[in-house]
C-alpha positions, 0 to 999 in steps of 0.5 A: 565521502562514499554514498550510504549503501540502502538494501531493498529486500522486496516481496516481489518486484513492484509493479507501479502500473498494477498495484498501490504498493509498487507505487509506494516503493517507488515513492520510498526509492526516489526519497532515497535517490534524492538523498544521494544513497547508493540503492540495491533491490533485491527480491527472491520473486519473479518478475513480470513484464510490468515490473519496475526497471530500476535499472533506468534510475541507478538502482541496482537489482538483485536476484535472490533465493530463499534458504540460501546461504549465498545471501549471507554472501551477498550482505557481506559483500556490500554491507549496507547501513539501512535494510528495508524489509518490504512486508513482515514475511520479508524481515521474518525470511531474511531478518535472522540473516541480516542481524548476523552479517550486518548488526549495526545496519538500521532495520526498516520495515515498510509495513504497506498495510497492517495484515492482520488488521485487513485479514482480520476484517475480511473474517469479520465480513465473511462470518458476519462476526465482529473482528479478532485482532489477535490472531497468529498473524497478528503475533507475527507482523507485531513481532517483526514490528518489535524486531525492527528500528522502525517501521513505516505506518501509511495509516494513522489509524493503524498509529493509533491501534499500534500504540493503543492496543497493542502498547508498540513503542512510539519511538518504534513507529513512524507515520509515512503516507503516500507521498505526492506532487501537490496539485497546482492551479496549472494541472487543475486547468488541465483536468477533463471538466464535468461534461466530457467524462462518462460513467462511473469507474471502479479500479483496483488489483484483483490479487488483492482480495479487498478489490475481488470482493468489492466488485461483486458488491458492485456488480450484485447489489449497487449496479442493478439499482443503479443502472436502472436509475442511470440507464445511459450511463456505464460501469467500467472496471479495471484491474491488473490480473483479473483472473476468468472470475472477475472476466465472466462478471461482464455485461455488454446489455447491463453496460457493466464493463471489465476492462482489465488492466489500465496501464495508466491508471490516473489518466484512465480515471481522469476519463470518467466522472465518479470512481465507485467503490464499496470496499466492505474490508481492508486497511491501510490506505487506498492509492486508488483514492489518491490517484482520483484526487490527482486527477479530480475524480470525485469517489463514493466509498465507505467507511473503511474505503476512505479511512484515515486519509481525509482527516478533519478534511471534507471527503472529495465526494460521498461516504455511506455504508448503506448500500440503499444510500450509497446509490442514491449519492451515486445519482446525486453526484453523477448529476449534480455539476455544482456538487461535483466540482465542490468534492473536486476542490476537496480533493485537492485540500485533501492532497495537498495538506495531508500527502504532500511529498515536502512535508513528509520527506525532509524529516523522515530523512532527519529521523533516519539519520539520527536513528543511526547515529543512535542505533545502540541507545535506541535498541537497549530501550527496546528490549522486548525487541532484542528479546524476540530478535534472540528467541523467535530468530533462532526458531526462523534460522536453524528451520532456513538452515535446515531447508538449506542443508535438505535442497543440497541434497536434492 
């Protein structure tokens, strides 16, 4: 029997060492590695040097071109039975074509994080207005959600507003956090104690405007407090692509420190003793978070930094809003060895019950398949769907092929 063929279009190349999102392709591939499917990774994107190699696991890589119509070659070529959309814009650019050449293909959408949802929060914070959901890009990440048999949700919350607000089909949604090793008592032995860790760490891809914007909270309204508090004690933080901004922000005699890019993320945290991390907006759910828990770092964050990944779980270490009060559990914690191990512990509860890979991938794999078994029953009772995939792909397919006919006569 011939492997099932699974076809990535990606936004860009993942990149596991820079962002949470890379890590989160990564997770997906291995689930259906594992499952013995044949995998191809296609994306129109450039690649860094820190792109994933996927040729080093058997996944073949693909290079495309937005507009063209050797894509609809390509589909024909290795018809595969599961296409994975990586972020709406993806399934907005290649849907249409995907339809055409492979209609009885399952169509995935990993939204990562809800975009509307993080952009309509930044608006919010930048006016200091309450938040409107619905917006242009709402209308078209909602749409793509509509298009799609399914699409992957990391955060429960975003579930909940899905369902609640915008009335999406649970038969449409499915829940997938990040999906980790379990934390053994054997690692834990491993981990670096409370004593041989120094200063606080704030770590995060300065592409991504959230992480930008945290680090000035940082550097303008905690650290100056903070420092003055803790005056030994530094604040270093790390970042894939920070651009000469977020270099200037440097302060050797404040012992505010950037130090650019971890190339191992977990064992860097794992030297310090408290990530920091006063993220004001965003959605989603924070793989730096994650990654502290992996290592034992206790983390002081807000409302929306911590948000849907605890459960009724205790939070491995402090969430406060207030700025004022933010600080002061800063201290506390960073001095406090006996509250520092107890938020280590709630880490591991957390990873453990909430993101453990062997709760979540048998039966996503379950409802994959039978999905597929069923694509025809489970698309005639999404006809809002099938109505968005007739009308708003059309508009989306003669605008590419009109690209399309113009790039050949350049």
């Amino acid at each position: 029997m011939s492997s099932k063929k699974l076809l990535i279009i990606g936004l860009v190349w993942p990149e596991p060492t820079s962002s949470a999102a890379g890590t989160r392709m990564i997770q997906l591939v291995d689930l259906f590695l594992k499952e013995g499917y044949d995998i191809t990774f296609a994306s129109a994107a450039s690649k860094s040097d820190f792109s994933y190699d996927f040729s080093d696991i058997g996944v073949k890589e693909q290079e495309i071109t937005l507009n063209d119509e050797r894509f609809n070659s390509f589909l024909k070529q290795i018809q595969p039975e599961i296409v994975l959309f990586d972020r709406f814009m993806i399934e907005e650019q290649y849907g249409w074509r995907v339809q055409q050449e492979c209609p009885n293909a399952l169509r995935i959408l990993d939204t990562e994080d809800l975009h509307f949802l993080r952009q309509a929060r930044q608006q919010g914070d930048k006016k200091q207005e309450a938040i409107n959901l619905f917006s242009d890009v709402a209308k078209r990440e909602i749409a793509a959600i509509l298009r799609c048999d399914l699409s992957l949700i990391i955060s429960e919350t975003e579930m909940q507003l899905l369902q609640d607000q915008f009335k999406i089909d649970a038969s449409l949604l499915y829940y997938l956090p990040f999906l980790e090793e379990a934390i053994t008592p054997q690692l834990v032995k491993k981990w670096t104690p409370f004593n041989e860790r120094e200063g606080f760490i704030f770590i995060g891809n300065f592409l991504h405007e959230p992480n930008w914007n945290t680090v000035q909270v940082l550097k303008t309204k905690i650290w100056p407090a903070l420092r003055k508090k803790l005056p030994n004690v530094t604040m270093n933080i790390y970042g894939a692509y920070p651009s000469q901004k977020v270099l200037q922000l440097e302060n050797k005699a404040e012992k505010f420190f950037i130090r650019g890019r971890a190339l191992a993320a977990r064992e860097t945290i794992a030297k310090h003793r408290i990530l920091l991390a006063p993220i004001q907006f965003g959605a989603g759910v924070k793989g730096k978070f994650i990654d502290a828990m992996q290592v034992g770092t206790p983390a002081i964050t807000t409302t929306i930094g911590a948000e849907a990944m605890k459960g009724n779980l205790e939070w491995n270490g402090i969430i406060e809003n207030d700025l004022e009060h933010f600080i002061t559990a800063a201290v506390e914690l960073y001095q406090n060895q006996q509250k520092w191990y107890t938020a280590q512990q709630n880490g591991i509860q957390i990873i453990n019950q909430r993101y453990s890979k062997s709760t979540f991938a048998d039966s996503f794999i379950k409802t994959i398949e039978n999905l597929a078994s069923n694509l025809n029953h489970h698309r005639e009772n999404n006809f809002f769907g099938q109505i968005l995939s007739h009308h708003t792909l059309q508009s989306t397919k003669y605008m590419s092929l009109w690209i399309e006919e113009k790039n050949k006569k350049v």
